[in-house]
C-alpha positions as CSV (number, residue, x, y, z in Angstrom):
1,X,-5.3,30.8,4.8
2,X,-6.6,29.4,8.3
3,X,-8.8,27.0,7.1
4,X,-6.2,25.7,5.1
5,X,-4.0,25.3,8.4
6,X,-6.6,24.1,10.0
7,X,-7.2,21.2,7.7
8,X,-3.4,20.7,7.1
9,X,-3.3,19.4,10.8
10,X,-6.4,18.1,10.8
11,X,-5.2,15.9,7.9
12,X,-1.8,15.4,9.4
13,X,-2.8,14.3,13.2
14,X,-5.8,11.8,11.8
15,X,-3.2,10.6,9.2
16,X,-0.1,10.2,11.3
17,X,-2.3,8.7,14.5
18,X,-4.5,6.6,12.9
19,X,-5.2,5.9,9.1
20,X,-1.1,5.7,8.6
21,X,-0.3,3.3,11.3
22,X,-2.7,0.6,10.0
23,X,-2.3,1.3,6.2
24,X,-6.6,2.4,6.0
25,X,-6.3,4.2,2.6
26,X,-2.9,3.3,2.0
27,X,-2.9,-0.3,1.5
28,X,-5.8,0.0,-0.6
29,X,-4.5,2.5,-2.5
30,X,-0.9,1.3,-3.6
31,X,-2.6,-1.9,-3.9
32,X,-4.8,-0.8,-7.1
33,X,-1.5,1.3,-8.2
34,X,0.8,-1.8,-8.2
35,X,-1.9,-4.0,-9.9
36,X,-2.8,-1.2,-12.1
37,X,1.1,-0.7,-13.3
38,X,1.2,-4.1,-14.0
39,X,-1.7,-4.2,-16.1
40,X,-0.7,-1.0,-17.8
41,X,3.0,-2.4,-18.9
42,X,1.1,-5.7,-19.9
43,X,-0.9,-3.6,-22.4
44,X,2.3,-1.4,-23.7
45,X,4.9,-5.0,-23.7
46,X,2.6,-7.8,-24.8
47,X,5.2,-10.3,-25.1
48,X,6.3,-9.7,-21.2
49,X,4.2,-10.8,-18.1
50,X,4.2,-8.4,-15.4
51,X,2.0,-9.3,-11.9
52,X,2.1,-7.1,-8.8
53,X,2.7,-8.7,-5.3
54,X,2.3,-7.3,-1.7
55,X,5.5,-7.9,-0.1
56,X,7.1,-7.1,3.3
57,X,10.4,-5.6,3.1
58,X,13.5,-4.0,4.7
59,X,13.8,-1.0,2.7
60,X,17.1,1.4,3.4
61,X,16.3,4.8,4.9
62,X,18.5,7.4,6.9
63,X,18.0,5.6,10.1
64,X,18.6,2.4,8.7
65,X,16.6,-0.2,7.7
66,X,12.9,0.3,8.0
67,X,10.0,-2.8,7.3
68,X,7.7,-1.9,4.9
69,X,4.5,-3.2,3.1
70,X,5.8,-2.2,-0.8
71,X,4.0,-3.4,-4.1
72,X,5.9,-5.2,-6.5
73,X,5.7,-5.3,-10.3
74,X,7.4,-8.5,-11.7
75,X,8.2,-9.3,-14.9
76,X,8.6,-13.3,-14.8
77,X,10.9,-13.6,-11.7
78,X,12.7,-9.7,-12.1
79,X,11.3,-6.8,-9.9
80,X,10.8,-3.9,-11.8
81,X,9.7,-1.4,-9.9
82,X,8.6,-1.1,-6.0
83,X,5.8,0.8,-5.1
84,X,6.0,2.1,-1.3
85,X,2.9,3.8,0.5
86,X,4.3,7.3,0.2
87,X,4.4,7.0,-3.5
88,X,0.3,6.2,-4.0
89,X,-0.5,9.7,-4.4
90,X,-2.4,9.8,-1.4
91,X,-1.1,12.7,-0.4
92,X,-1.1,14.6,-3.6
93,X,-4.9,13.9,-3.9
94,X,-5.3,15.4,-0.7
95,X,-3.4,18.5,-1.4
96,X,-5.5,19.1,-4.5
97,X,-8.5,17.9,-2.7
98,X,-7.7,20.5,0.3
99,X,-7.2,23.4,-2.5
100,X,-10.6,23.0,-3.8
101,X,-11.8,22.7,-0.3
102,X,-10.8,26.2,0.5
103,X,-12.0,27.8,-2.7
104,X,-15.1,30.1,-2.4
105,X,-18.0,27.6,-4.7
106,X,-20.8,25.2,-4.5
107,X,-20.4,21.9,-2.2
108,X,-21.8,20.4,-5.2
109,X,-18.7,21.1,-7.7
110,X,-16.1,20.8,-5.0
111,X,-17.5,17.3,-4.6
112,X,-17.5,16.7,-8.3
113,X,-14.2,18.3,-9.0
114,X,-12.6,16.3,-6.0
115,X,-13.8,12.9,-7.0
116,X,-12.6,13.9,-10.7
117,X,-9.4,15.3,-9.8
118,X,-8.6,12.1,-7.1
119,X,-9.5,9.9,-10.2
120,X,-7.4,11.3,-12.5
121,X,-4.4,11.9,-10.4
122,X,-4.6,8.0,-9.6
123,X,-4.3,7.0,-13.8
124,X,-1.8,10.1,-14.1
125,X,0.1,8.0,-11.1
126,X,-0.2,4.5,-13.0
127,X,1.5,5.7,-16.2
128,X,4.1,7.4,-14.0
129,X,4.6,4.1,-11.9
130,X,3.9,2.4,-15.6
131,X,6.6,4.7,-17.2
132,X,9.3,4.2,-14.5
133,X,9.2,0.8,-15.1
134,X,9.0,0.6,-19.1
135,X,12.4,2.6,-18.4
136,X,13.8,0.5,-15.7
137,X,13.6,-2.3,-18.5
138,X,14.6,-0.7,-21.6
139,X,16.9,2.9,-20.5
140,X,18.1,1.8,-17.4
141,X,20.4,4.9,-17.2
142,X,17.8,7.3,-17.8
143,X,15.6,5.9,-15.3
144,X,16.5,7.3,-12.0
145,X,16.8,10.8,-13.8
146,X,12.7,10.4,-15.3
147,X,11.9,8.6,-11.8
148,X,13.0,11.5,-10.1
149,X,12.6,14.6,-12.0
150,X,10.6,14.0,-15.1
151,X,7.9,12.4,-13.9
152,X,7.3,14.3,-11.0
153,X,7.5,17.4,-12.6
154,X,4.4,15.6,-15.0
155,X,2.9,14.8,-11.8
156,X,3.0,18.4,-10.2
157,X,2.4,20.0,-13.5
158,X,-1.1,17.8,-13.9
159,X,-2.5,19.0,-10.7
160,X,-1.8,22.5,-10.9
161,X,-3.9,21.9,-14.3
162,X,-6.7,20.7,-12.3
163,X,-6.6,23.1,-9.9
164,X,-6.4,26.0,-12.5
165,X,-9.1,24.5,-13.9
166,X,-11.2,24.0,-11.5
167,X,-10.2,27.7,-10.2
168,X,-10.9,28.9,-13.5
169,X,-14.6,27.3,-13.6
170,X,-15.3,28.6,-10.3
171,X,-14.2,32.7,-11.1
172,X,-16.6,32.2,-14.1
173,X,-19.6,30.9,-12.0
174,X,-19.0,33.4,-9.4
175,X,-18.9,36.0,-11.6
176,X,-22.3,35.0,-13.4
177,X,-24.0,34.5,-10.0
């Protein structure tokens, strides 16, 4: 439980101080999602033409406006959907990656599992991006609700696969050591 802690504010001071204020993983990151989406909804609406852009933007928060670097998937001239940093998955890949972390097993198969499970969250989080905009365009009243709820729940649901998985593999090995 204190290592854990102890890499929870690890993670949270090097984020917050330095990789967060000049976008290091996440410009990167919800780059390759937004271009990725717009791939993705090229292959499921062939007749459509989606392209992602990186776009500075006032974007309304409880304080009021806040300027933010957002990815953009267009369709022709129409935004579709508008991926901000915080929605990159970043920090759900480092959640799972910190679970695995602080499970008892070889460095080797936390490695393995981490690059794995980082991968796979990523294409899990371009369908999802991929999805909210497939309903944006065709059930627009049901897309806030899947946006929201339904794809986050797929989201969440996913990892705690992994790491049951993973957890799973590592009880067996342990126990056969």
């Amino acid at each position: 439980m204190s290592r854990a802690l102890m890499l929870l504010v690890v993670w949270k001071v090097l984020y917050l101080l330095v990789l967060e204020p000049k976008r290091i993983l996440d410009r990167p990151l919800t780059d390759a999602l937004g271009q990725q989406s717009a791939w993705l909804l090229n292959k499921v609406m062939p007749a459509e033409h989606f392209v992602s852009r990186d776009q500075l933007q006032n974007v309304p928060t409880e304080n009021g406006p806040v300027l933010m670097h957002l990815q953009n998937v267009y369709m022709g001239r129409r935004m579709v959907v508008s991926i901000e940093d915080t929605c990159n998955g970043l920090e759900l890949m480092i959640l799972y990656a910190g679970f695995i972390i602080c499970l008892p097993a070889l460095l080797r198969d936390k490695v393995i599992y981490i690059i794995a499970g980082m991968i796979m969250i990523h294409i899990v989080n371009v369908i999802r991006c991929s999805g909210v905009g497939y309903m944006i365009l065709n059930y627009p009243a049901h897309a806030n609700f899947t946006h929201h709820y339904v794809f986050t729940f797929i989201v969440y649901g996913f990892i705690m696969l992994l790491w049951y998985f993973f957890s799973n593999r590592i009880v067996l090995k342990v126990a056969h050591e």
